[in-house]
C-alpha positions, 0 to 999 in steps of 0.5 A: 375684516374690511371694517369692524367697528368696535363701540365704548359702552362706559356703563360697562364699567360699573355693571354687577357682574362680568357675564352681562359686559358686552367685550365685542360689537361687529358693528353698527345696525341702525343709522337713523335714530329715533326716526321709526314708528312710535320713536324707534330707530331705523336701519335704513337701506340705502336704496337712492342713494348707494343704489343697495337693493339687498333689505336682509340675507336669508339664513332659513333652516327650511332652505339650508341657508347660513351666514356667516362673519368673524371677528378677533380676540386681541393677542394675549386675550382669554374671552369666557363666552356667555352668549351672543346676540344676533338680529334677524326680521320675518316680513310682515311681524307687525305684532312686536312678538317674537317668532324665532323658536330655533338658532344654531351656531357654529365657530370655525378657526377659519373661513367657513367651508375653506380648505384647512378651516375647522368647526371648533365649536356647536353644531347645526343639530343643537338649538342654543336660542335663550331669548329673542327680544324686540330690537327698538328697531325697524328695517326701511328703505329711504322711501318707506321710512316709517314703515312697520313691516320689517320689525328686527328682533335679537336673536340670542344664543346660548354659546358657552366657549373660551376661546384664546387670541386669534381669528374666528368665525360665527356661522349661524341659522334660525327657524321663525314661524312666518313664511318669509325670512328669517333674514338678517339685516346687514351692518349700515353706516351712512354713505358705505355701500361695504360693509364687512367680509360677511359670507352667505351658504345657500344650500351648503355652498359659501359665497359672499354677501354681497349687495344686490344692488351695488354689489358691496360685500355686506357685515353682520352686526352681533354682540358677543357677552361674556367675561375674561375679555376686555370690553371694547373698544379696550384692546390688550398689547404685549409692548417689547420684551413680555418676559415671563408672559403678559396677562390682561382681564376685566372684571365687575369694572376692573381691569387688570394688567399682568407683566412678566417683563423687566422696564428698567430706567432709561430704557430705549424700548418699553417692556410692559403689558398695555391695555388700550384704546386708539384716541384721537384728537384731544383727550382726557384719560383718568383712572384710579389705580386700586392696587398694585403689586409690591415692586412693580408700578401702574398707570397711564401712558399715550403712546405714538404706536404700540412698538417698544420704542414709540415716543409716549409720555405717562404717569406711573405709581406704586402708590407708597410712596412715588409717583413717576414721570416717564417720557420718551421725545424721538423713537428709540430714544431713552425714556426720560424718568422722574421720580416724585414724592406723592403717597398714595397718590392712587388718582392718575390722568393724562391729558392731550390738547393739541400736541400739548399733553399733561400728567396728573395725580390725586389722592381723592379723585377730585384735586389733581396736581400737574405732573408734568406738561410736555410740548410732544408732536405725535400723529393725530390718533394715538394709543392710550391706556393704563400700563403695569411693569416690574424695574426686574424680571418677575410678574408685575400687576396692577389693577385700575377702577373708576376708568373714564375717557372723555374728548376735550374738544378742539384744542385751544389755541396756546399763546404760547407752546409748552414744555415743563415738568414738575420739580423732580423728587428731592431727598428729604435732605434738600428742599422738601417743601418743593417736592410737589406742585400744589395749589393753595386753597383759596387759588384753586377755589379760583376758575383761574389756574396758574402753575406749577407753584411754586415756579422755577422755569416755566408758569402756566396761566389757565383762564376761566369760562369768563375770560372766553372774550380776552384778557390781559395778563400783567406779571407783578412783583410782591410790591405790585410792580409791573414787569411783563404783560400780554393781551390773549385775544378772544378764544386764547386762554392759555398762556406759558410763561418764562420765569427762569429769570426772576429773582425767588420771591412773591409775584402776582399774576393780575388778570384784567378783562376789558370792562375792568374787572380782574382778579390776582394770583400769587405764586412763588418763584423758586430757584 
């Protein structure tokens, strides 16, 4: 594969049932929305400016023409098969009716006609077409945008297989009822004049689908509709040691991780199974763990790479009654672990913003309590997902709904770098009242945040909306004396700072704007 994009539809999530979830798109279609007749959109050839002659690539029964392309189910994934939706167009159907009555579809274990390569599913005898529908989309060229002539339709085919990891094939050819065509239409990105590792056989003889123009290899947009699988662009990664095995599945909205191998503390390479997407940038990732199984934790982790010793920091939880910590600074180095006492804490999200990522857990889904904050350089895109492990050998599971990954934005300039974790887990004999990081009622009504309080090394100030034009932050003592101040300009509104020194007690952080205006927040310096 040269290029395969793979598309999030978060709606997947909360769909009724596994076999209507898309677990895999081959690639984009349309590169111009909302720009075609009535509101359509367009899948425009690039013909000036890539100089691509090619609008579709023939694939008629009547003249024994056939395309093809792959695609790959991830290592230690299962995908049930429903359908498959393929796009094809007939020249000159202007009456926004379908005129396909026959697909049929073949997948190969390699590349079709190749030496070695074998059909291990369909036939070219069997018509599998349930449905063919009108796309929303017309077929232009730069010139002719507007133009009605080239209306794409979906092709849907009845493909009932299960297939397991690995490479594979979809080779396929319809039947319409108007002399020209069927033709597909290739994957368009604007600017890319290849687009794929599409194969075209005319007459029994398989050559690439090139361009006629720049003569680009060209892909071939399909969907592939089913259950079992991960909806993409979730994938599945066995991490070290998978033990016993690793499973991973998706279901009406949740996903569930299976680990057969051991993760103990302290370890120098990770032994777990991960379901995850490439993140880049700023990023939020949140989920509910609804269930795991006993002994075994779950949660969510970034992690420089997939390899067992990659930096990563997350957030794990066995939901009765710990949350834990777990960071590793430098590759191959020892996980940092640490324990917290947070019951039924099923809420879990991680957060990155610039190389500043953060850890949090919540009871309800709507009040989060830092975990932890950590300064942790990693590479601009990265892997995140949710994770499960056992401390022993043994099959571990856990189960997470209510998945959401959202981008942040540009990183916010930081006036200063942070690095902190939350206090660690006390027994129940030493200070328990500063096992977790909480923020009191009144202060978290507050746009401005200060935490974690109580503070032993580190304070961080988060400042609200209205501060976006500056600030000055004043630390005072419980008997409002000034002892440290500092000006955040414009644009800088977050502030880290050093409060190892102080004496435990009652302080305020008093936050003034230039017209006057300011508001106070307490919080407790601990020892």
């Amino acid at each position: 594969m040269q290029h395969k994009l793979l598309t999030i539809v978060m709606a997947l999530l909360s769909m009724a049932t596994v076999h209507s979830q898309v677990i895999y798109d081959n690639g984009p279609l349309v590169n111009s929305l909302g720009t075609g007749v009535g509101g359509a959109d367009e899948s425009v050839l690039q013909s000036s400016s890539l100089s691509a002659s090619t609008l579709g690539f023939g694939f008629q029964v009547s003249n024994a023409n056939r395309i093809a392309d792959d695609f790959t189910v991830p290592s230690g994934a299962s995908w049930d098969i429903d359908e498959v939706v393929f796009y094809g167009y007939q020249t000159f159907n202007t009456t926004g009716v379908s005129s396909y009555t026959e697909v049929y579809v073949q997948i190969w274990d390699g590349v079709p006609g190749a030496p070695g390569s074998s059909v291990i599913f369909g036939d070219l005898v069997t018509n599998r077409l349930l449905r063919s529908l009108p796309a929303n989309i017309y077929r232009v060229t730069e010139t002719t945008s507007g133009d009605n002539l080239r209306e794409i339709f979906t092709i849907e085919a009845d493909v009932d297989v299960t297939l397991t990891e690995g490479t594979y094939w979809f080779d396929y050819t319809a039947v319409g009822t108007l002399p020209s065509g069927p033709w597909a239409p290739p994957i368009t990105i604007n600017g890319q004049a290849v687009t794929g590792n599409g194969l075209q056989s005319l007459n029994g003889v398989w050559g690439t689908a090139n361009d006629g123009g720049h003569l680009g290899q060209q892909g071939f947009p399909f969907l592939i509709k089913g259950g079992g699988g991960l909806p993409a662009p979730w994938a599945s990664a066995d991490i070290g040691n998978a033990g016993g095995g690793n499973s991973y599945g998706f279901d009406e909205g949740a996903f569930t991780v299976s680990s057969g191998g051991a993760n103990p503390f302290g370890a120098t390479a990770d032994s777990y199974g991960f379901i995850h997407q490439t993140l880049c940038g700023d990023f939020t990732l949140t989920v509910r763990l609804d269930n795991v199984s006993p002994g075994a934790f779950g949660g969510v982790a970034a992690r420089e790479t997939t390899d067992a010793g990659a930096k990563q920091i997350g957030v794990v939880s066995n939901i009765l009654p710990y949350a834990m910590n777990m960071v590793r600074t430098a590759m191959n180095g020892p996980v940092q672990a640490q324990l917290m006492a947070r019951p039924q804490h099923r809420w879990l999200r991680i957060q990155r913003t610039g190389n500043v990522f953060r850890t949090f857990t919540s009871m309800n889904g709507v009040s989060f309590q830092l975990a932890a904050s950590r300064l942790l350089p990693m590479n601009s895109c990265i892997e995140a997902g949710m994770l499960a492990y056992g401390r022993t050998l043994g099959t571990a599971s856990a189960v997470f709904t209510d998945v959401a990954v959202s981008g942040n934005g540009p990183a916010p300039v930081l006036a200063e770098e942070v690095d902190a974790v939350a206090p660690a887990y006390r027994p129940r004999s030493a200070r328990s009242d500063r096992e977790d990081i909480v923020l009191p009622a009144a202060q978290a009504a507050m746009s401005t945040k200060v935490y974690p309080n109580p503070a032993a090394v580190q304070l961080f100030v988060e400042l609200g909306a209205e501060y976006e034009a500056g600030a000055t932050l004043t630390l005072r003592n419980e008997l409002g004396q000034a002892l440290s101040h500092r000006v955040l300009q414009a644009g800088h509104q977050h502030s880290a700072w050093d409060v190892s020194g102080l004496s435990s007690g009652v302080y305020f952080m008093e936050v003034r704007t230039a017209d006057g205006s300011r508001e106070a927040l307490r919080f407790v310096k601990a020892d």
